[in-house]
N, C-alpha and C positions, 0 to 999 in steps of 0.2 A: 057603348054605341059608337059604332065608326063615323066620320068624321067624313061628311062630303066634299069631296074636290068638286072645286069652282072650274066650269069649263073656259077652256083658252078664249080670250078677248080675241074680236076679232081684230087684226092690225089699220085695216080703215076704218074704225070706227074711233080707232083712238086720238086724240090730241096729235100735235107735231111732238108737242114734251116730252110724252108720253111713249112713242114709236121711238126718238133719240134714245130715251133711260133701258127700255126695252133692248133694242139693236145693240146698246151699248153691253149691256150684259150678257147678251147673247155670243158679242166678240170675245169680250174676255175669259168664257169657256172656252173655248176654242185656243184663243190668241191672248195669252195669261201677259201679254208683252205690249201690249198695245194703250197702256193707259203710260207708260215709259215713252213711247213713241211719240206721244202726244203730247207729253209732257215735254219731253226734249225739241219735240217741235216749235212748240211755243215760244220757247227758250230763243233758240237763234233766229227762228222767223221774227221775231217781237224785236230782237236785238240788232237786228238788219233794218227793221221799220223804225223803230226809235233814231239810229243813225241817219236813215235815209229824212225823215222828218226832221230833225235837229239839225241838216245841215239849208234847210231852206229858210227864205229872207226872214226875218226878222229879230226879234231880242229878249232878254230875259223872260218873264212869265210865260209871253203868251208863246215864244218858242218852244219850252217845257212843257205846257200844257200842248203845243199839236204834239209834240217828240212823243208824250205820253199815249194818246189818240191814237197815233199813225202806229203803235208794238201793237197796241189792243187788237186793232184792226185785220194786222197783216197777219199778226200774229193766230186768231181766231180763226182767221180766212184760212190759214195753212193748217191750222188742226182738223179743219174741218174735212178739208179733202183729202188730209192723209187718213182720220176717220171712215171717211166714206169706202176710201177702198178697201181699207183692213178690213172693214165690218163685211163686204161684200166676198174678199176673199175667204172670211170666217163663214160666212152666210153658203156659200159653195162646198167649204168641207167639212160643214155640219150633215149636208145632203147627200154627200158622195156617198153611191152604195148604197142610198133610200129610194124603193121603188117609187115611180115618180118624181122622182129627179128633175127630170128634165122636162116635166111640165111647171114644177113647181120655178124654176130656172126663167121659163118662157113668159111668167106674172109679170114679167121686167119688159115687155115691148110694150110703147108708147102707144099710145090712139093711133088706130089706123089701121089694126092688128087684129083679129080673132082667135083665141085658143080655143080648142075643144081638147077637153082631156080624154082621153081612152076611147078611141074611134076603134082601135082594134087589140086586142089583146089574145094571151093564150093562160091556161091553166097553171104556169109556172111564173107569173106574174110580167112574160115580157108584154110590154106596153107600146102603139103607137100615136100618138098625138097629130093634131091635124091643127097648123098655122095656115089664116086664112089672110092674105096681106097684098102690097104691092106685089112681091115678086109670081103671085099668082096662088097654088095651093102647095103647102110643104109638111110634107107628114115625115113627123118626127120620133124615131124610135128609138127604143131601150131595152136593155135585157140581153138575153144570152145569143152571141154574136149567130151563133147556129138557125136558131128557130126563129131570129128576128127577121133572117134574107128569105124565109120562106114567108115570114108572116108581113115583111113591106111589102112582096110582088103580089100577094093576094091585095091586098088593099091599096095599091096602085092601080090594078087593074077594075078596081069598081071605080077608086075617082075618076080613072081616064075615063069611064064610060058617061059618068055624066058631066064632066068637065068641058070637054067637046074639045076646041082651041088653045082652050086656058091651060097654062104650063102647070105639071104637077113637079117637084121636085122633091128629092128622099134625102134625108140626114141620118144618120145612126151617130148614137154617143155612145162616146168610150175611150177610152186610153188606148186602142190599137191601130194599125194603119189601116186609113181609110175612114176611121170614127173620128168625130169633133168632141174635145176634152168638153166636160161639162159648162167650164168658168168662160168659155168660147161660143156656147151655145148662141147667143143669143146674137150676136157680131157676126157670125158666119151665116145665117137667117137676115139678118138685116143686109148682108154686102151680096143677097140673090140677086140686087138686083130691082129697077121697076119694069116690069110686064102689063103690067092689069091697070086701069083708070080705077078713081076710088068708087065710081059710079058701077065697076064691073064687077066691085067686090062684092057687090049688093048681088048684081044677079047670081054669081057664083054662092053664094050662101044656100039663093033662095034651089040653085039647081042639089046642094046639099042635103038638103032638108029631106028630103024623095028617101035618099039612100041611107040618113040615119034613120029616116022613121022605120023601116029593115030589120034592126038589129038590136038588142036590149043594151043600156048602158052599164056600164061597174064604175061602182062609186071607187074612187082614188082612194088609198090610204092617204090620210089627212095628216094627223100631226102638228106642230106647232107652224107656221110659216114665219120664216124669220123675217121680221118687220123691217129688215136693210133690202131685203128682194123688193119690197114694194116702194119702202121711203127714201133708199138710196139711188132710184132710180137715172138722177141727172148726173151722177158720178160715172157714170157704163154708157149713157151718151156723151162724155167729154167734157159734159156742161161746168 
């Protein structure tokens, strides 16, 4: 008798713990190099903090015990953000080449922010996405560079109609000129720009609503979502 697979946890539901051990495994498919990194991170950040603590006021013990404290610290601190990024760069080109890319990419903007996934699509799986944010409405497409410029200017032209004032702005991903690389997505979406009050995001939803109720939805090909898109979050804002 075949053995039933356990469906994928979803990544918010799980512990902090739980989402690090996750993310964590997930890089190292990816980035077989990355537990070296962090190792050797630790190494000299810890031995620069050790230093830097051993050289402040005071004497025996209780100097050794902060010298101890202060590697821990700095040391952790710096695995931790070289962590974050690696996981996030790993987390990027686990996706590259998976339809839905770059919505799955977009899970990564802060409150503030609207994703709807597959506002427009075609039978060959090119995809466009709709970010509903400060810079006003940003539909965001995918797929084969050809059928995508036919299928943004269709669906530009329904958001302008019910948009009114409000700026609609087009993004295409990809590695070609004129396309935003995947790992970018989300920085060139946020540097649009403020246009809109938060107050005018509301109405612009409610003027959206008209134009999805329209058109049937397709569900995303789903997949695992790598837990560094959601929990790595404050690493892709600077934080």
């Amino acid at each position: 008798m075949a053995k039933k697979t356990k469906p994928p946890v979803d990544p918010s539901k799980m512990s902090r713990r739980r989402q690090v051990l996750e993310t964590y495994k997930m890089a190292r498919e990816v980035d077989p190099a990355i537990r070296w990194w962090m190792l050797g991170t630790f190494l000299v950040f810890g031995a620069l903090g050790f230093g830097l603590f051993w050289l402040l006021p005071g004497e025996g013990t209780f100097s050794l015990i902060m010298a101890i404290v202060g590697a821990l610290l700095i040391g952790l601190l710096a695995v931790m953000i070289v962590f974050g990024r690696r996981a996030q760069r790993a987390a990027f080109n686990r996706l590259e080449g998976q339809p839905g890319a770059a919505a799955r990419a977009l899970t990564m903007l802060r409150r503030g922010w609207v994703v709807e996934e597959v506002v427009g699509f075609t039978k060959q799986q090119d995809m466009v996405h709709r970010v509903v944010g400060p810079p006003g409405i940003v539909l965001v497409g995918e797929g084969n560079l050809t059928r995508l410029k036919a299928l943004m200017i269709s669906e530009r032209k329904k958001h302008a109609r019910v948009a009114g004032d409000y700026p609609v702005h087009e993004v295409l991903v990809g590695n070609d000129e004129g396309q935003v690389p995947l790992p970018k997505l989300v920085k060139h979406v946020q540097k649009l720009g403020r246009q809109v009050k938060p107050a005018e995001i509301t109405e612009i939803r409610q003027r959206l609503k008209a134009l999805d109720a329209q058109r049937p939805k397709v569900p995303l090909p789903r997949g695992p979502i790598p837990t560094s898109m959601k929990g790595m979050r404050g690493n892709l804002r600077g934080r």
